[in-house]
C-alpha positions in Angstrom: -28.6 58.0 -5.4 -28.6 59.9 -1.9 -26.8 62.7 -3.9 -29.7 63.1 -6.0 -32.4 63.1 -3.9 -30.7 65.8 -2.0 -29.7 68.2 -5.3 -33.2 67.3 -6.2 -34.7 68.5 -2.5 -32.6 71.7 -2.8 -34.0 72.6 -6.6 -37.4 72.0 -4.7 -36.5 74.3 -2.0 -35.1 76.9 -4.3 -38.5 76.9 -6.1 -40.3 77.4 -2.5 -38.2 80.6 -1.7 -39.6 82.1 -5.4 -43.1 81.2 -5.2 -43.3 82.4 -1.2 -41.3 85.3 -2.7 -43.6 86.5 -5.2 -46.8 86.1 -2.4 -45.2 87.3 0.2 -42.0 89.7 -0.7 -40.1 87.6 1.8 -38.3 84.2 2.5 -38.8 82.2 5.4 -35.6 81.8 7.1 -36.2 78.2 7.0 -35.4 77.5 3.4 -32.3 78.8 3.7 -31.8 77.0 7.1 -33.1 74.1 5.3 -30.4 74.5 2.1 -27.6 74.3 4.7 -28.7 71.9 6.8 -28.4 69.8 3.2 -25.1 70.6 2.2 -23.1 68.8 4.8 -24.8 65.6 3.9 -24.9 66.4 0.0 -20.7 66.8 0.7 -20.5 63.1 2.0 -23.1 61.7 -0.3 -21.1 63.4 -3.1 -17.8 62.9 -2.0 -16.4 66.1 -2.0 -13.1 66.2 -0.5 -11.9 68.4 2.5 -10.5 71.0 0.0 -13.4 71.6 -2.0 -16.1 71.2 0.7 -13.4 74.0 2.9 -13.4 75.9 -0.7 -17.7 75.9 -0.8 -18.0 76.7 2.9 -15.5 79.4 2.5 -17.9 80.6 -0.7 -20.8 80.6 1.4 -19.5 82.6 4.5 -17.8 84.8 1.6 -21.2 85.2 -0.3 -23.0 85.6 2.9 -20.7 89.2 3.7 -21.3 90.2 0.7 -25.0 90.2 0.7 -25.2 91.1 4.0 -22.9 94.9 2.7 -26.2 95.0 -0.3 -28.8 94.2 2.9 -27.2 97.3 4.3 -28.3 100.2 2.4 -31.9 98.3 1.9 -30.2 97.5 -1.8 -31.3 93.3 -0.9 -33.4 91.6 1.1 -32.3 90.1 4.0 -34.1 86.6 2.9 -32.5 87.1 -0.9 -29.0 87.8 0.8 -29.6 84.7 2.8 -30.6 82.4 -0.2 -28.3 83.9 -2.2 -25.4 82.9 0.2 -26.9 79.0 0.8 -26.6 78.3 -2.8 -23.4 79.7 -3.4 -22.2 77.0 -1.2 -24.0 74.7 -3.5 -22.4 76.0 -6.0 -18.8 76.5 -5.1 -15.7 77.8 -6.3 -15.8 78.6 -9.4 -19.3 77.8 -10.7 -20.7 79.9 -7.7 -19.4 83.2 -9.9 -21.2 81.5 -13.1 -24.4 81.6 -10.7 -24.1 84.9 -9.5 -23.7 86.6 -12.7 -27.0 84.5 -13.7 -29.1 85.7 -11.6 -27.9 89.7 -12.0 -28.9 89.0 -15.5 -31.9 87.3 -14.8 -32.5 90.1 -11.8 -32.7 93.2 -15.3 -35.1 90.9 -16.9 -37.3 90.6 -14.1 -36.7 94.2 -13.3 -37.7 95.2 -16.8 -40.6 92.5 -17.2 -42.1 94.3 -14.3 -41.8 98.1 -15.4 -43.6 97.2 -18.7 -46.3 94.7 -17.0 -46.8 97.4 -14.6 -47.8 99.6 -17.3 -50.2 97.2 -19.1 -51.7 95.7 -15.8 -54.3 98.3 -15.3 -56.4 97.4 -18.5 -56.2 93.4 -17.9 -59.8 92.7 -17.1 -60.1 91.4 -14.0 -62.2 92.7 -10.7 -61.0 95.7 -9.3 -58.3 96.6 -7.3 -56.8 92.8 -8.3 -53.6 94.2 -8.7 -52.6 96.0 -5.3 -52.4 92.5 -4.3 -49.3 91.3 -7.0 -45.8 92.3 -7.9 -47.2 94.2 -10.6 -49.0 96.8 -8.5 -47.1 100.5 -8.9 -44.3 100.9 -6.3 -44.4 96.7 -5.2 -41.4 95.6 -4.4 -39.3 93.1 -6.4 -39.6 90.0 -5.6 -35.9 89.0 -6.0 -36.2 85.4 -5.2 -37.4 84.6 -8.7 -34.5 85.9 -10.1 -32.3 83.9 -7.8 -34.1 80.4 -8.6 -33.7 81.4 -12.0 -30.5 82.2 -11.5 -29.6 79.0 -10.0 -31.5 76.9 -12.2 -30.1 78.8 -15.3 -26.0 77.9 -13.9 -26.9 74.5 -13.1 -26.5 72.8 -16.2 -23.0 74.5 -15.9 -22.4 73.5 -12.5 -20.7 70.3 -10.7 -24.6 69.7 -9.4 -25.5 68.6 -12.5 -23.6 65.6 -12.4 -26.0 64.0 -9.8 -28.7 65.1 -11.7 -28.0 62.5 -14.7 -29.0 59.1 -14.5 
């Protein structure tokens, strides 16, 4: 039961860093922060072993470098790279490679969405100037987050997680 509360308090947190993604263009540290602060009691409440949780962590730190070379060259967000690598220690070995490839895919379809919304926006009714304010203003960034969550929520029916979300 512990289990799921915990795999149900990180899909809620997951959720947080896409909505204050899509208002903000960032990610509070503290969801992240939050996400691994879960993990070591979501390992005990779940069992895992000291191979597999060794194999997650070593995920994680391993996710973390590699977002962290995409933050680099301004390819990533430094609050995306840091979500991305808490829930690949979610995730673990292998399903974490099923959730990565997820959320690239679901990255091009937000990337896309927003090129053709983008060019529709301006003739929405609405008052004026109601779209500087939104992704879908002309040069906004992307807010990534929502492809993560997506992501995440798309591998998780593939994932070891979803075992403790069955009752």
């Amino acid at each position: 039961m512990l289990a799921f509360a915990i795999v149900c308090a990180t899909l809620v947190l997951t959720l947080l860093a896409a909505v204050e993604d899509v208002r903000r263009y960032t990610i509070s540290n503290w969801i992240p922060g939050a996400l691994i602060a879960l993990w070591p009691v979501y390992a005990l409440a779940a069992g895992l072993g000291w191979a597999e949780a060794g194999l997650s962590l070593l995920v994680g730190l391993g996710a973390l470098a590699a977002m962290i070379a995409l933050w680099m060259p301004g390819w990533l967000g430094g609050g995306d790279a840091k979500l991305i690598a808490a829930l690949a220690l979610w995730f673990g070995w292998p399903a974490v490679l099923n959730f990565l490839l997820l959320c690239v895919i679901s990255g091009g379809v937000l990337a896309l969405s927003l090129l053709v919304l983008r060019r529709v926006a301006p003739a929405l009714p609405g008052r004026p100037g109601w779209i500087a304010a939104t992704p879908l203003a002309e040069g906004a960034p992307v807010p990534y987050g929502v492809a993560i969550a997506a992501g995440a929520f798309w591998a998780l029916p593939f994932s070891p997680l979803m075992a403790y979300l069955i009752l």
